[in-house]
C-alpha positions as CSV (number, residue, x, y, z in Angstrom):
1,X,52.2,1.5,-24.5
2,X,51.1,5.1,-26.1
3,X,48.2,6.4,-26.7
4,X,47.0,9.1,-28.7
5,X,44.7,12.4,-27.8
6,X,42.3,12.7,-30.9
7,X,41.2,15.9,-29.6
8,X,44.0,18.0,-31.1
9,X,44.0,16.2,-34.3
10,X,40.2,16.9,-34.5
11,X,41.3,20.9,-34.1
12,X,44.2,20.7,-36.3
13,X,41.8,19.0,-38.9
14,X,39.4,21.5,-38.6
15,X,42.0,24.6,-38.7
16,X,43.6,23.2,-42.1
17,X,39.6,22.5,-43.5
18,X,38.7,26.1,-42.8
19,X,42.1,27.4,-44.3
20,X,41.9,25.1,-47.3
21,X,38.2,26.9,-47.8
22,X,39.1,30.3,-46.8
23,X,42.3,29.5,-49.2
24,X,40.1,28.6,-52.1
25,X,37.7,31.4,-51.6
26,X,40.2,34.2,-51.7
27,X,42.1,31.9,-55.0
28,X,39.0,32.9,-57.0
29,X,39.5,36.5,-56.4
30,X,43.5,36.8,-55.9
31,X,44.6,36.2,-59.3
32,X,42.7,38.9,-60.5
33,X,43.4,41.5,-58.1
34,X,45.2,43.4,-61.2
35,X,42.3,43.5,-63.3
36,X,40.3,45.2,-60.2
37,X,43.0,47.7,-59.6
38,X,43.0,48.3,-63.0
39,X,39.4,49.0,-62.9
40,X,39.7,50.8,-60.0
41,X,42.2,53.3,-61.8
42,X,40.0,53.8,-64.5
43,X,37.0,54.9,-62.2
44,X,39.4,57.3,-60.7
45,X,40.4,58.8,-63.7
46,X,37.8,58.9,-66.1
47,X,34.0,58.6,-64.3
48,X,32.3,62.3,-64.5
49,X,34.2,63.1,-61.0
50,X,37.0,61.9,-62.1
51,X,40.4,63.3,-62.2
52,X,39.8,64.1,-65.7
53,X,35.8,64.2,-65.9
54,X,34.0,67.1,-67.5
55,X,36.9,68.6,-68.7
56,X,38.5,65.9,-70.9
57,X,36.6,64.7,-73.9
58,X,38.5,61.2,-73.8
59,X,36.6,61.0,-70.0
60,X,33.3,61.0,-72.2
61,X,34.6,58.3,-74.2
62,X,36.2,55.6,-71.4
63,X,34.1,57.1,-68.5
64,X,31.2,56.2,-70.1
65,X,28.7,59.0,-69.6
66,X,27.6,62.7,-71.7
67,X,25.6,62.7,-74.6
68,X,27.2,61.1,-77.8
69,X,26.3,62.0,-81.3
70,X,25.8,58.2,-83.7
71,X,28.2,58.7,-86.0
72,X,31.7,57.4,-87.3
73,X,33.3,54.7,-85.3
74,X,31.6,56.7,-82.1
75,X,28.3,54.6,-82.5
76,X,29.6,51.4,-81.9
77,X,30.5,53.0,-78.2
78,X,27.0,53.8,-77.6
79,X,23.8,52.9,-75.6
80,X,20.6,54.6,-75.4
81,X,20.4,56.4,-72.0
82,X,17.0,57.2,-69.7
83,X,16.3,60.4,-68.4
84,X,14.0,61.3,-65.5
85,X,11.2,62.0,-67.6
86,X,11.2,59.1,-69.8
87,X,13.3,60.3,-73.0
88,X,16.3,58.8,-74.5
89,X,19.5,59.7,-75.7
90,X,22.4,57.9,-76.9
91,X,25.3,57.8,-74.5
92,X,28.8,56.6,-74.3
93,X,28.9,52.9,-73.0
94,X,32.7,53.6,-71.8
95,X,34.6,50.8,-70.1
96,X,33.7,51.5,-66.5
97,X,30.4,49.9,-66.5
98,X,31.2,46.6,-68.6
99,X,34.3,46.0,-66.9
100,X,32.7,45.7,-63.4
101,X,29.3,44.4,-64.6
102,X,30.8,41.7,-67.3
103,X,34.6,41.1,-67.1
104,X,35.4,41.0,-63.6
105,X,32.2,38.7,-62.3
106,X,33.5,36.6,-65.8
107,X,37.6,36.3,-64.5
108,X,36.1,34.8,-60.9
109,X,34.0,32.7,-62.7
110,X,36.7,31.6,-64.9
111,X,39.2,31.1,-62.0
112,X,37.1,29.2,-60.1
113,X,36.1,27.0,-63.1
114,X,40.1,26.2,-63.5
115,X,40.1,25.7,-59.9
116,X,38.1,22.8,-59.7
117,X,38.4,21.3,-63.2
118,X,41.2,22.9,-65.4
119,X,40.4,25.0,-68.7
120,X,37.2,23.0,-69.4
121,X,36.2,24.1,-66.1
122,X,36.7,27.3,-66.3
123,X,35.1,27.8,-70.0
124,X,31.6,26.0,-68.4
125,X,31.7,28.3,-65.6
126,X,32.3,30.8,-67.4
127,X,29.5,30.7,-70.0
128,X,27.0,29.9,-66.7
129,X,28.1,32.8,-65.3
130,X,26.6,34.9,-67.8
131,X,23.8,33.9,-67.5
132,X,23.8,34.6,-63.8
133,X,24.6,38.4,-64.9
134,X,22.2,38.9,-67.4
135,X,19.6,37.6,-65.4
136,X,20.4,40.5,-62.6
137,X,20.7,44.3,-62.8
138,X,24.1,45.0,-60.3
139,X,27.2,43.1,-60.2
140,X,27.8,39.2,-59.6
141,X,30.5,38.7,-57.8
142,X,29.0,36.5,-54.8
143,X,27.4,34.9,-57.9
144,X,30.4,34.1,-59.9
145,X,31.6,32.7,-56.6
146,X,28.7,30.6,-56.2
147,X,28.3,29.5,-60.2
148,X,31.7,29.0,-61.3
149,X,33.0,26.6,-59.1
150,X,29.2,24.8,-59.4
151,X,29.4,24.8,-63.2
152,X,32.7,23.1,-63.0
153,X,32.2,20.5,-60.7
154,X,28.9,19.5,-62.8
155,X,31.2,19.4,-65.9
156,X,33.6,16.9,-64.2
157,X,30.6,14.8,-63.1
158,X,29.6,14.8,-66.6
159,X,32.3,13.8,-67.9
160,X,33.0,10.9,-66.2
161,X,29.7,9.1,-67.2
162,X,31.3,8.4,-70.6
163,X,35.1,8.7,-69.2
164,X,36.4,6.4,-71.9
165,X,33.3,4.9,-73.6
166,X,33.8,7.3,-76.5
167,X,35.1,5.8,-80.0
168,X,38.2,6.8,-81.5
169,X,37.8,9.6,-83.3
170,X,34.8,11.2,-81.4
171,X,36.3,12.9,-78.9
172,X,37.1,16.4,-79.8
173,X,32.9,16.2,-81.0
174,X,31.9,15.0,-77.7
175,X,33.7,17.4,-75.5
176,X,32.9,20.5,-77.4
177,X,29.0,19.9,-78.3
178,X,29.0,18.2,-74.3
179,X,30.2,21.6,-72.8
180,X,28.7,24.0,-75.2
181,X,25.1,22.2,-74.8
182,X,25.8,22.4,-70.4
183,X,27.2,25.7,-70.7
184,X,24.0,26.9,-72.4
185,X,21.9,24.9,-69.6
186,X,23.3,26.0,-67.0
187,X,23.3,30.0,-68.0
188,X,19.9,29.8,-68.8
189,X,19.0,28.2,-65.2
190,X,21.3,30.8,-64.2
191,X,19.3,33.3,-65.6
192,X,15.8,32.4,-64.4
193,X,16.4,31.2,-61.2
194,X,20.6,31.2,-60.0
195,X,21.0,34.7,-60.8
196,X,17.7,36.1,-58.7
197,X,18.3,33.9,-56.0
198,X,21.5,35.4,-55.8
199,X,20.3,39.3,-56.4
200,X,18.2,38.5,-52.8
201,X,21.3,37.3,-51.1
202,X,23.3,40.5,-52.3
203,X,20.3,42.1,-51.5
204,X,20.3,40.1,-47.9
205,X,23.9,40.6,-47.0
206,X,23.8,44.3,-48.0
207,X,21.4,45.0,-45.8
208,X,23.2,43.3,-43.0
209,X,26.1,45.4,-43.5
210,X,23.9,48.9,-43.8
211,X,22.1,47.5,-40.4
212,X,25.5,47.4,-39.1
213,X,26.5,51.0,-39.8
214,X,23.1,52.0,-39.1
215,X,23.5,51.1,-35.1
216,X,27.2,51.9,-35.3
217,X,28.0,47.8,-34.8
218,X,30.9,47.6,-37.9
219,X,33.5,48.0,-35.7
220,X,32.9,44.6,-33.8
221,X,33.6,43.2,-36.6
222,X,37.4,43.6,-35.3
223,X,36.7,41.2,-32.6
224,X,36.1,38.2,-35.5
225,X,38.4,40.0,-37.9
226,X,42.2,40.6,-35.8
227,X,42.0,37.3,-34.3
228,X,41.4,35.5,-37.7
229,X,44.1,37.2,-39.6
230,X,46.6,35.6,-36.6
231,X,45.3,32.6,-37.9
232,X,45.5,33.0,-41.6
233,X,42.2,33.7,-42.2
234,X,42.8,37.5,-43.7
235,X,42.8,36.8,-47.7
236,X,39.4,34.3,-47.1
237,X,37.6,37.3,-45.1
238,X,38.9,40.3,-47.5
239,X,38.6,39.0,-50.8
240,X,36.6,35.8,-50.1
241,X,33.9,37.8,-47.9
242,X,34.3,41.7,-47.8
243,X,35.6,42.3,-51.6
244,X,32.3,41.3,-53.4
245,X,30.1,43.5,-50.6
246,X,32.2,46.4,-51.2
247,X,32.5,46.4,-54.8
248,X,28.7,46.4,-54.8
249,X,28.9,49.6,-52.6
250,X,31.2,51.4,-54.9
251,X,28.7,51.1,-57.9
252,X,26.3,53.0,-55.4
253,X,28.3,55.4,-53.4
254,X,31.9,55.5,-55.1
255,X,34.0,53.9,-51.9
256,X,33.5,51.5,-49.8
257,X,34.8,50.7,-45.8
258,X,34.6,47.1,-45.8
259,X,37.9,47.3,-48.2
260,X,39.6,48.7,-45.0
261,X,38.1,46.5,-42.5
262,X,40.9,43.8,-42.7
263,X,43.6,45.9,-44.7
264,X,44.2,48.9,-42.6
265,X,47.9,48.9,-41.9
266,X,47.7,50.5,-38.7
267,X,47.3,47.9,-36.1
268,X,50.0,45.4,-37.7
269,X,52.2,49.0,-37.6
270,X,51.4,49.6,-33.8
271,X,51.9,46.0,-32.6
272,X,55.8,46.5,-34.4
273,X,56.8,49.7,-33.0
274,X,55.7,48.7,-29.8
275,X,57.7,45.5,-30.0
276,X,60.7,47.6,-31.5
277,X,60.6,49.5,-28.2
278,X,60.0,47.6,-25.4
279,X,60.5,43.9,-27.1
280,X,62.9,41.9,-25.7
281,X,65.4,39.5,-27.6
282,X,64.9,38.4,-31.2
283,X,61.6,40.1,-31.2
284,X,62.6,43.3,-30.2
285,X,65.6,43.2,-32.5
286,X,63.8,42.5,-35.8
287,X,60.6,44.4,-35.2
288,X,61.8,47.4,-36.8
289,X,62.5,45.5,-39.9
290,X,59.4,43.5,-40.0
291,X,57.6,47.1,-39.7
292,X,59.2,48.4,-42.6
293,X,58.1,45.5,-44.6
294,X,54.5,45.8,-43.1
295,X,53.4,48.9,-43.5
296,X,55.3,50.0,-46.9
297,X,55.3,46.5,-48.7
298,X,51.7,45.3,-47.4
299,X,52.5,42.0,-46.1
300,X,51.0,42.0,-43.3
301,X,51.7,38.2,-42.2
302,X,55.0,39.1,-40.9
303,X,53.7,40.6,-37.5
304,X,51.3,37.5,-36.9
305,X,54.8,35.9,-34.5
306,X,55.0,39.0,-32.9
307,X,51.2,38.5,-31.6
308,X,51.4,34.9,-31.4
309,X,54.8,34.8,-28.9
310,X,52.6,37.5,-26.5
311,X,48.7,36.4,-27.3
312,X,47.1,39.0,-25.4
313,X,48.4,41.8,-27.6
314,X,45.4,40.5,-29.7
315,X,43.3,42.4,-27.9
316,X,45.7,45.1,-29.0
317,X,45.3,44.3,-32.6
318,X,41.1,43.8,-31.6
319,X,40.9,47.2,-30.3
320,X,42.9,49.1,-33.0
321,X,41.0,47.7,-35.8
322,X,38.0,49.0,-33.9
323,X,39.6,52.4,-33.7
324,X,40.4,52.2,-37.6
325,X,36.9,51.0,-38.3
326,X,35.2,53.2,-36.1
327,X,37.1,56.6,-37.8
328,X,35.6,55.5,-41.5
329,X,32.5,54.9,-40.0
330,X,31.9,58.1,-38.7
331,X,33.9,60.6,-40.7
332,X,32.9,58.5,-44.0
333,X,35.8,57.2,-44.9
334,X,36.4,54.1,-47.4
335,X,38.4,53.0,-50.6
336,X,37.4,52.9,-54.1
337,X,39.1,49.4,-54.7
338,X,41.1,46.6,-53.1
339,X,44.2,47.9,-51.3
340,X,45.8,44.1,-52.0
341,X,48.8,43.6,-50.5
342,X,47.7,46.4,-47.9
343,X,50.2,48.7,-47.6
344,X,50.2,52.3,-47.0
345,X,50.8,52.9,-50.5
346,X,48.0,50.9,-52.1
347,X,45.7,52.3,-49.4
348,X,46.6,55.9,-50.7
349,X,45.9,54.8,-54.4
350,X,42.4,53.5,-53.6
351,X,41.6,56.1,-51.0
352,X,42.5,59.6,-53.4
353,X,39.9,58.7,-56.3
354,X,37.9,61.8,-56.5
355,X,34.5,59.6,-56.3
356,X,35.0,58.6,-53.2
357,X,35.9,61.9,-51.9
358,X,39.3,62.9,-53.2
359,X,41.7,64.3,-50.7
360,X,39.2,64.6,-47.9
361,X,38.4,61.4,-47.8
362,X,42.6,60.1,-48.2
363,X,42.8,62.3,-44.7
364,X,40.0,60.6,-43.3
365,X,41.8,57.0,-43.9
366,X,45.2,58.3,-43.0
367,X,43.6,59.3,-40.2
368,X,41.9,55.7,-39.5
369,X,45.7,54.3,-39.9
370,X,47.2,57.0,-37.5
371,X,44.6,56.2,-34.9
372,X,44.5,52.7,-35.2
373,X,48.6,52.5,-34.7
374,X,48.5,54.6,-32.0
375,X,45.6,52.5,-30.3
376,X,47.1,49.4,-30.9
377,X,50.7,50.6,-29.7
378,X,49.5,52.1,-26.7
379,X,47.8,48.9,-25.2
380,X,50.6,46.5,-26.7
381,X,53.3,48.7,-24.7
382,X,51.3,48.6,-21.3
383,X,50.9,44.3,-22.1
384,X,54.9,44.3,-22.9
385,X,56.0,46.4,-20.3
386,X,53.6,44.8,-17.4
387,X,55.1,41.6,-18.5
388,X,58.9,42.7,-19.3
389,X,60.5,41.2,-15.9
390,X,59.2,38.0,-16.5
391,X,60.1,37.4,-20.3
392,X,63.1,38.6,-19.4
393,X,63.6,35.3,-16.7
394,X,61.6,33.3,-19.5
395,X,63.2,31.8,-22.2
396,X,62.5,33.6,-25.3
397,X,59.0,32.1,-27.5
398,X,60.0,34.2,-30.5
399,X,61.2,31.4,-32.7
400,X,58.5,29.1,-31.4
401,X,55.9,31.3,-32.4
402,X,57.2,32.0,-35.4
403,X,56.8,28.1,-35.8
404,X,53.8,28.2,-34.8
405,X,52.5,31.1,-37.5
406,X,53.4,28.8,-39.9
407,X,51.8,25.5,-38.4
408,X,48.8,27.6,-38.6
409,X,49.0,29.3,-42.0
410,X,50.0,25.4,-43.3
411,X,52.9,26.7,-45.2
412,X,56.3,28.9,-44.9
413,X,56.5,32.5,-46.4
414,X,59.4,34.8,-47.5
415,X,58.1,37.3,-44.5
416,X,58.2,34.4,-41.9
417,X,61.5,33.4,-43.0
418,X,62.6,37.2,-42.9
419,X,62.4,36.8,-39.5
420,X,64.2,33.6,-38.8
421,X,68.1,33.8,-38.0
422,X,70.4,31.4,-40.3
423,X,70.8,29.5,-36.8
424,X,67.5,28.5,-36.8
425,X,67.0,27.2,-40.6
426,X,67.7,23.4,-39.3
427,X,70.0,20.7,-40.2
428,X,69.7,19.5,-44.1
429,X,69.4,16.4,-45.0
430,X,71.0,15.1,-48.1
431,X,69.2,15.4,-51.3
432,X,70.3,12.7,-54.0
433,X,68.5,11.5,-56.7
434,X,69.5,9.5,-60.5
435,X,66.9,11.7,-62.3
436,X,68.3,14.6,-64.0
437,X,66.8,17.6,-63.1
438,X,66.2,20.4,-65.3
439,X,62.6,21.5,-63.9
440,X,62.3,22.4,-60.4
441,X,59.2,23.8,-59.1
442,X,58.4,25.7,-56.0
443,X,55.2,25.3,-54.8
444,X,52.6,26.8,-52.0
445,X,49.6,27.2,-51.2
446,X,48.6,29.9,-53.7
447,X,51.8,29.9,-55.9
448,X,52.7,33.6,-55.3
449,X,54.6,35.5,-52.8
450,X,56.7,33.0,-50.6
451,X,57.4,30.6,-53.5
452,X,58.0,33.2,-55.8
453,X,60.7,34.4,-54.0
454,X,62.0,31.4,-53.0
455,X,62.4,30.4,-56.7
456,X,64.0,33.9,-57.2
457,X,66.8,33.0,-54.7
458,X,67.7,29.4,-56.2
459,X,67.9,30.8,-59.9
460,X,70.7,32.8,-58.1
461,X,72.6,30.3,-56.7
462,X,72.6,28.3,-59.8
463,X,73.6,31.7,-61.7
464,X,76.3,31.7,-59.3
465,X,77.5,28.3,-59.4
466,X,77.2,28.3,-63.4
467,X,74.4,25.9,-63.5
468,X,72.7,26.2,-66.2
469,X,70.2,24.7,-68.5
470,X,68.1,24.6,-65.4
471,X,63.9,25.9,-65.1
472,X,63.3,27.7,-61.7
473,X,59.2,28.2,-61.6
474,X,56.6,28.6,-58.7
475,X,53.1,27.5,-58.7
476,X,50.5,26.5,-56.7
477,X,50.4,22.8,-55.5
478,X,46.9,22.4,-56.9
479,X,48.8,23.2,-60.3
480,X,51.4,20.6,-60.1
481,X,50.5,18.4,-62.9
482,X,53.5,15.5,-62.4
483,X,56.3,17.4,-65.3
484,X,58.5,18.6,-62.8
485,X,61.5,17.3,-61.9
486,X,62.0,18.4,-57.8
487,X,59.7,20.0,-55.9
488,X,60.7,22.4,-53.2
489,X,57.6,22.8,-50.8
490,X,57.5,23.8,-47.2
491,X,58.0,20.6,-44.6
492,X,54.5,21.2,-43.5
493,X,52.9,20.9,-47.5
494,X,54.9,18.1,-48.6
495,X,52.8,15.4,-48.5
496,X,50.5,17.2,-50.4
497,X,53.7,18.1,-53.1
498,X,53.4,14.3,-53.2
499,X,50.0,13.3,-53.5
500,X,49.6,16.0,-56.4
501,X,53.2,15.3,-58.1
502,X,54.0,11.6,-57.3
503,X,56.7,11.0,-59.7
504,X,58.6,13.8,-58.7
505,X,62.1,14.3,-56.5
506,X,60.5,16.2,-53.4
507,X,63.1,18.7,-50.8
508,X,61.1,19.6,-47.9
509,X,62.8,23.1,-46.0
510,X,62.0,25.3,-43.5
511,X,63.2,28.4,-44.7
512,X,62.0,29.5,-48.5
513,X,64.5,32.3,-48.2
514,X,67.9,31.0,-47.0
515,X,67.7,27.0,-46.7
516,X,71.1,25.1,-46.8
517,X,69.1,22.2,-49.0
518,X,69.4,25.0,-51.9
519,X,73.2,24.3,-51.3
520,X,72.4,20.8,-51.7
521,X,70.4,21.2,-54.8
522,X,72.7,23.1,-56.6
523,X,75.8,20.2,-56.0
524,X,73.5,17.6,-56.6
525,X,72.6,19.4,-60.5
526,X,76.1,20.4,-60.7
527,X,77.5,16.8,-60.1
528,X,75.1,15.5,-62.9
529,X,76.0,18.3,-65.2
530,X,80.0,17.0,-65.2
531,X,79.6,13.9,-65.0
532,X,77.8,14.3,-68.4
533,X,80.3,16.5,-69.9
């Protein structure tokens, strides 16, 4: 007889519900990270401390600011202005201002609305949103969070009280006039009551994070922060939780150091080099590498193992990220815009825009990074080395905990399988199916990154082998809509691959980067490609 401990499947539940949230908050903001960095550039360049304010006349014009004379095609760029003593003046409306009160609140709301209901969804939410905006006087992002998603879900509730009670012919009337007339409801509600409700809890949670500073508490934020980004947490807390705070700090004091709480290099760059000199085994022999691709390519993911296979380095990773945080906090520092993925590069980007200090403050974060790596190396090598003798008699955890990484993120990655040797990529199983297959998907949590690659390294071998007339995409699993034809998911996601794509020819791997079930694949479409011919 066997019995079972529900204990650990109560944990594990828990773990994938609090990803699967924390994954859903951060797929709202994600997507659009290009459109902040975008913004972001354009604040550096063209606000009146910008690189080219008051001494470029296009600055006027994008930066939105100076006096600005109503005529020609210059009016339609306008606004009237307030002075101090009550008189008006036309100014330049620019693009700074619009783009982070209007269009980037609007793209959240818009993602989230396709999130939850598809295109519909996102037009509802989208149209509520505005309303929320309108109805405040800084920008919504915690509000586009909030309504978008809402506004969607209320869409697909209506809908289904006349899911197919419409008469032929109707349809196209009902939809459109069904989510104009809610879209119009709900902005207005957003407007008198969603968006002041959500102005207070800005308001709230903006005064939490001043309170914090204030008694010098920010950097205990690390002790919540290090251990959740082992557990794939770090995209829900940075852009689900600390990117709509800080953007709301940059429209008041140019830079923000929530944007570095999470995404400071240095601790991930510390834990490596410590492992790259007194590792043992696999670890020690690929830390260099993974160190590389931390600190200069941002994905930070690919030391999580490393801390995992020795946990108390945590504290390690704890106390850096205090050091880093503790730096900004006192000398000021901060970034003008998401450094997403958070590499040292993307950190210099947001960190040199002359609003937020210029050079002075890009020393002050490269100073937050230095100390940070050196703090987090120093305790890591005194945890390795105390322990070196017996790891040495152990057997080595490295592949186990890169296992583990993955069981907790819920899916594989191209930096986890980076790691892995070809050894350890597990024995194939045959793939054979009667369906031809001309589509093939690979799908992940988020639909970027990993899968990405993953697709990237198939559309090789097919290259290779002369395969062609073959589609090699990646998307997220909530986007499979039943057309493809295989589905390549991590083992761990499959069943959801399943649920979401029923019809389709799933191949579960280990390794998105060098699996011998790509081998398999390409045969399998190879054989059906001569037997046609």
């Amino acid at each position: 007889m066997t019995t079972t401990s529900p204990a650990p499947a109560k944990a594990n539940g828990l773990r994938t519900g609090v990803q699967r949230f924390g994954t859903f908050l951060s797929g709202m903001i994600m997507p659009n990270i290009a459109a902040f960095i975008a913004w972001g550039f354009i604040t550096m360049l063209f606000i009146a401390v910008g690189w080219f304010g008051n001494w470029h006349p296009v600055a006027d014009l994008l930066g939105g600011f100076g006096n600005a004379d109503l005529i020609g095609w210059q009016g339609a760029m306008t606004a009237l202005a307030e002075t101090e003593d009550g008189a008006t003046f036309p100014q330049y409306v620019g693009l700074v201002g619009p783009m982070v009160t209007y269009l980037l609140p609007l793209l959240i709301a818009n993602t989230a609305g396709r999130m939850v209901y598809g295109e519909r969804g996102g037009v509802v939410a989208t149209i509520a949103t505005m309303g929320v905006i309108v109805g405040t006087n800084i920008p919504m992002f915690l509000g586009a969070m909030i309504m978008g998603p809402l506004a969607a879900w209320i869409t697909k509730k209506m809908d289904k009280l006349w899911d197919g009670k419409i008469r032929a012919g109707f349809e196209m009337l009902v939809n459109n006039f069904s989510a104009g007339i809610l879209g119009m409801l709900l902005a207005i509600v957003g407007f008198f009551a969603f968006g002041p409700i959500m102005l207070a809890i800005s308001s709230f949670l903006g005064t939490v994070v001043d309170w914090l500073v204030s008694f010098s508490l920010l950097p205990l934020l690390s002790i919540v922060v290090e251990p959740a980004k082992v557990l794939f947490l770090n995209n829900a807390i940075n852009h689900g939780v600390f990117t709509p705070l800080a953007l709301q700090q940059v429209e008041e004091t140019g830079k923000s150091i929530l944007f570095l709480v999470e995404a400071n290099p240095g601790p991930g760059l510390g834990l490596l080099l410590a492992f790259t000199f007194f590792g043992i085994g696999e670890a020690k022999g690929s830390a260099p590498g993974a160190a590389i691709i931390q600190f200069f390519g941002g994905i930070h993911e690919i030391y999580f193992p490393y801390a995992l296979s020795k946990p108390t380095t945590i504290l390690a990773l704890i106390a850096g990220g205090a050091t880093g945080v503790t730096t900004n906090m006192l000398l000021n520092g901060g970034l003008s815009f998401p450094a997403a993925p958070g590499s040292i590069i993307a950190v210099t980007a947001a960190a040199a825009n002359p609003a937020a200090g210029g050079i002075a403050n890009l020393l002050v974060v490269y100073l937050s990074v230095v100390l940070a790596a050196v703090v987090t190396f120093l305790i890591t090598a005194v945890i390795l080395r105390a322990s070196r003798k017996r790891d040495l008699e152990a057997e080595d955890t490295f592949g186990a905990a890169i296992a583990q990484t993955e069981a907790n993120k819920g899916k594989s990655s191209a930096a986890m399988d980076a790691l892995r040797t070809s050894t350890a990529a597990g024995t194939a199983t045959a793939v054979a199916t009667d369906r031809r297959i001309e589509n093939v998907v690979f799908a992940c949590d988020a639909g970027m990154g990993s899968s990405a690659m993953g697709a990237s390294v198939l559309r090789n071998k097919f290259k290779k082998a002369g395969v062609e007339g073959v589609t090699v995409t990646n998307q997220a699993i909530a986007n499979l809509d039943g057309t493809a034809d295989l589905v390549i998911t991590q083992q761990q996601l499959t069943d959801r691959a399943k649920a979401q794509s029923p019809n389709s020819v799933h191949v579960s791997v280990d390794n998105f980067m060098n699996s011998p079930k790509y081998e398999e694949v390409v045969e399998m479409v190879r054989a059906q490609r001569d037997s046609d011919a």
